[in-house]
N, C-alpha and C positions, 0 to 999 in steps of 0.2 A: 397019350404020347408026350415024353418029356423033351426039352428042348436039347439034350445031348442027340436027340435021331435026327434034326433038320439037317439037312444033307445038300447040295447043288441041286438033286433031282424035286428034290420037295419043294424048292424056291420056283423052281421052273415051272412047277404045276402050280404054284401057286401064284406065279404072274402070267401064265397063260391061261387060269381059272379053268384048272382042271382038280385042284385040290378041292379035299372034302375039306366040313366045316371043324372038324378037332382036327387036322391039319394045318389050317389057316390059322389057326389059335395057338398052336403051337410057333408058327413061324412069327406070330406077331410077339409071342413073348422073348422070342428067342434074339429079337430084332433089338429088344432092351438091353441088351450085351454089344459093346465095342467093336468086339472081335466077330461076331454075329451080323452086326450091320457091315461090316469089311464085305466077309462073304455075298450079303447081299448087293452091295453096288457092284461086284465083280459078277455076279448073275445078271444081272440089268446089262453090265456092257456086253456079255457075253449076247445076249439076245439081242440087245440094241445093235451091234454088230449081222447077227442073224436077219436082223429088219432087211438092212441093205444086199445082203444075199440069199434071200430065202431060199426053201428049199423048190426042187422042183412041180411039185404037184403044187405047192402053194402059188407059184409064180402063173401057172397056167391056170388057177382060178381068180382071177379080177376081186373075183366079189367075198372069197375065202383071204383073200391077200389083206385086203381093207380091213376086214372083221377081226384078221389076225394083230392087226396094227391097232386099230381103235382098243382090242383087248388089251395090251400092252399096255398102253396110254393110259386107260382109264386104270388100270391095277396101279401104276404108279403114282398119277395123281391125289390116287382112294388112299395109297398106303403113308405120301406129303402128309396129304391131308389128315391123314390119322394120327402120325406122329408127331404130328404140330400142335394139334385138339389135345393131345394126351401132355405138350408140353405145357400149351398157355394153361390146363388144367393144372399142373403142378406151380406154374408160375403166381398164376389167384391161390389157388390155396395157400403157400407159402409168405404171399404176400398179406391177406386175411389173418392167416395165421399169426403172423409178427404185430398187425397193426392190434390184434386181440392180447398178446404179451405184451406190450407196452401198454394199453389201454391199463388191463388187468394190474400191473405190476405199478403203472400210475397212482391207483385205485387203491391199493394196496400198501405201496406208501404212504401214502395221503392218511388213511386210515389210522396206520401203525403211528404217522406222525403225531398226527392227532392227539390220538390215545398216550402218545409217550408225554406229550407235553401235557395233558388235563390230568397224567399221575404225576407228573413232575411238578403242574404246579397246582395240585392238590396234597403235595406232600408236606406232613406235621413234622415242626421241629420243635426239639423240647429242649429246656436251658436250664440246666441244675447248678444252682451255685451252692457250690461247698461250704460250711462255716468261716467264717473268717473273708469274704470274698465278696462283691457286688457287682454288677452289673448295668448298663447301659445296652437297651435291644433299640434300634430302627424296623416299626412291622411293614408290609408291603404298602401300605396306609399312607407311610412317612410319620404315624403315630410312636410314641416314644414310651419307653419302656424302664423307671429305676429298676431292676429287682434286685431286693435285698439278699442277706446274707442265709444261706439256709433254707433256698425259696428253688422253687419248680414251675418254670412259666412251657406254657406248648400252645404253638402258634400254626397257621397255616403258612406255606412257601408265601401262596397266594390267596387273600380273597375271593371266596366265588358264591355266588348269590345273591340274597338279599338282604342280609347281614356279616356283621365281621364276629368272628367269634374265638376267643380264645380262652384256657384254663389256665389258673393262679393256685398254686398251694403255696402258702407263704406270703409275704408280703412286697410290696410293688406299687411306685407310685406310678401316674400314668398322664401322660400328654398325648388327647386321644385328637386326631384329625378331623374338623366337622368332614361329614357326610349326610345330609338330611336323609336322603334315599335310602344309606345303608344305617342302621344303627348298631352300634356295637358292643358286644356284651360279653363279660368276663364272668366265668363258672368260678364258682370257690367251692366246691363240691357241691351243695342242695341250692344253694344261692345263688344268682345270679344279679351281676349290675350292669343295667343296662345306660347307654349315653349315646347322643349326638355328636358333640364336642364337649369336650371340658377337662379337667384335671383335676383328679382326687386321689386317696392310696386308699390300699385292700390289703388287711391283714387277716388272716386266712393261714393258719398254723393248724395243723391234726390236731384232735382233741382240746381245741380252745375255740371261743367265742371269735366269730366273725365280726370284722369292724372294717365300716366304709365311713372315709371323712373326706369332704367337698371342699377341693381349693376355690376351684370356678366352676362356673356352669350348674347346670342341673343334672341327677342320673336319678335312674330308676332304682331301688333294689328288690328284687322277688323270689321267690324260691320258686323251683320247679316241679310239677305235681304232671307227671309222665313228660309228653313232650313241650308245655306249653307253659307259662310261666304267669305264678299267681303273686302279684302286687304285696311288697309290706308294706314299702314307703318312698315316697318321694325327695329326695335331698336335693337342696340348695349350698349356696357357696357359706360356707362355717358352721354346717352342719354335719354330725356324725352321728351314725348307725350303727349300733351291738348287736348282734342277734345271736342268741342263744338258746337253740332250739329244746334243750334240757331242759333248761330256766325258765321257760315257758315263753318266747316270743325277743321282742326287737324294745330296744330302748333307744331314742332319739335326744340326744344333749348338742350343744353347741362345742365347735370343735376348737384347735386354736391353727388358723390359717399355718401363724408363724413359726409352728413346731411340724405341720404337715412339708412347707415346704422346708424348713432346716434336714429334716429329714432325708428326703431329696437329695439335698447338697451336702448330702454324707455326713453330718452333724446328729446328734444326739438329746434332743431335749425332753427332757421326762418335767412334767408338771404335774407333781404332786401324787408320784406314782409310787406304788409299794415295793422293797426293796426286794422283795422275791420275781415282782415282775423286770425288775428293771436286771436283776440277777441272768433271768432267763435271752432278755437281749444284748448281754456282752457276752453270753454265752454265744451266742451265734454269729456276735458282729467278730469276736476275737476267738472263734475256734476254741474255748478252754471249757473247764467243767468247774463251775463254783457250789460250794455247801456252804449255807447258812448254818450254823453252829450254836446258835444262840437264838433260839425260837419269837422272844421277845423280839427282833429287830425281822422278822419273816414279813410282816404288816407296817413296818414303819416307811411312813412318804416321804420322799425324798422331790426336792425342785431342785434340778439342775441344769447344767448344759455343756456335751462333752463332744468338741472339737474332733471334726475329722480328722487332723493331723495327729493326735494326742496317741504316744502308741497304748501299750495295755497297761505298763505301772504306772503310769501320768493318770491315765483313767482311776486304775484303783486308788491313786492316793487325794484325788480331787473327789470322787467318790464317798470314802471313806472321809474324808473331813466334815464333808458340808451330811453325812447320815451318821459320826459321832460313831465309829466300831472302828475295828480293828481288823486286818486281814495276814495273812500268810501266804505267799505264791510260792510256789513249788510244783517248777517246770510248767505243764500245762494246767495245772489245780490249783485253785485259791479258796482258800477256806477262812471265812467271815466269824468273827464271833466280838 
């Protein structure tokens, strides 16, 4: 029985319990409708009405009259009572149910928060300086970063761990924050240097020999042999480390403090350097491309020292006097002979 057949006569028998039980089932669904419960309290007066003038056979049985009344009574009370059970039941679930959506969606925030922030600040940033260009990095540390021209530094947002660790190709001096706890250690692709506190630079160019030189402090330097890192050498403050895995291992000489940090301070000081190599770093500091011309002058050392301020012809011709040649510039080329 669907709830379009409940009818006045089906309420009737089903407040004076004469309805079957798929009757009653149907009135009680039907009772879930607006318009449906209308009908029903208009049955109810209709009978309650009836109470006060029952019919005549009922009036002449006493004990049929009472039974007829307690009938009445208790269907309505059963059916309160029903539709109140079936409300505070939707009223707990409903409320359950919210306090489990906010719970969850709490939970779930929280989570996503979480997770956004340990990728946010596990996020690498890399620093490319172009030729011609340097740089000044602050790391999350407060440790401090020259990198030179022509250099590639990638760093964490944030430290997380139990070291600090970041990659160098190219060269970079460094004013590293003590942290006892954490020690921090710079890749130069196989190499690694590792330090507490201190300040030294890392040149670290593709296809050239690695060089760490110690302003202050002490650092470690080792190469890495899978995940763990095997010891060359130990460096102190004016000493310097070549390694040249080609060449067969690491050379340790004494550095010169004073041209580590001139360096730094954007300055130039070559001591007693070969003019192919010195060639190769105004190539980078000034963006240009120099040919040596003159083979004989490829190994000649030059000691000088070339002002940050100095633009590129000041260089070439302080250059060129104190190494005795001659040069040509033409636009971004200079050609030595």
């Amino acid at each position: 029985m669907n709830t379009s057949e409940v009818n006045r006569e089906l309420i009737k028998k089903y407040l004076t319990g004469q309805a079957s039980k798929q009757e009653i089932a149907a009135v009680r669904r039907c009772l879930q409708q607006p318009e449906s419960r209308q009908l029903f309290d208009s049955v109810w007066q209709e009978l309650h009405g009836e109470m006060e003038t029952p019919a005549a056979d009922t009036i002449s049985n006493p004990n049929r009259m009472e039974a007829w009344k307690a009938t009445i009574r208790q269907r309505i009370v059963q059916e309160k009572a029903h539709q109140a059970e079936k409300k505070e039941r939707r009223i707990v679930f409903f409320r359950y149910a919210a306090v489990s959506i906010i719970i969850l969606g709490t939970i779930f925030w929280g989570l996503l928060h979480i997770n956004n922030g340990q990728d946010h600040d596990s996020k690498w940033i890399t620093r490319n300086n172009p030729p011609g260009q340097r740089a000044q990095i602050r790391l999350a540390d407060s440790s401090i970063v020259y990198l030179g021209a022509g250099s590639s530094l990638s760093y964490p947002k944030r430290f997380q761990g139990k070291k600090r660790e970041i990659r160098l190709e190219g060269e970079a001096f460094f004013e590293i924050a003590k942290d006892k706890h954490k020690p921090f250690l710079v890749h130069s692709g196989d190499i690694v240097t590792q330090v507490l506190g201190t300040s030294f630079k890392i040149d670290a160019f593709m296809n050239s020999p690695v060089v760490v030189a110690v302003s202050s402090g002490k650092v470690r330097v080792g190469e890495m042999a899978g995940k763990s890192m095997e010891a060359i050498a130990d460096l102190t403050a004016g000493q310097q480390l070549t390694w040249n895995k080609d060449a067969g291992g690491a050379v340790t000489v004494m550095a010169n403090p004073e041209a580590i940090l001139a360096w730094k301070a954007g300055k130039l000081m070559f001591d007693d350097h070969p003019l192919s190599e010195i060639a190769n770093i105004l190539e980078r500091t000034y963006d240009i491309d120099i040919t040596i011309q003159n083979n004989a002058l490829v190994n000649k050392r030059i000691r000088i020292t070339l002002e940050k301020s100095f633009p590129l012809k000041t260089a070439l011709d302080v250059l060129s006097a104190s190494g005795g040649f001659r040069y040509v510039l033409d636009n971004r080329t200079v050609r030595i002979y």
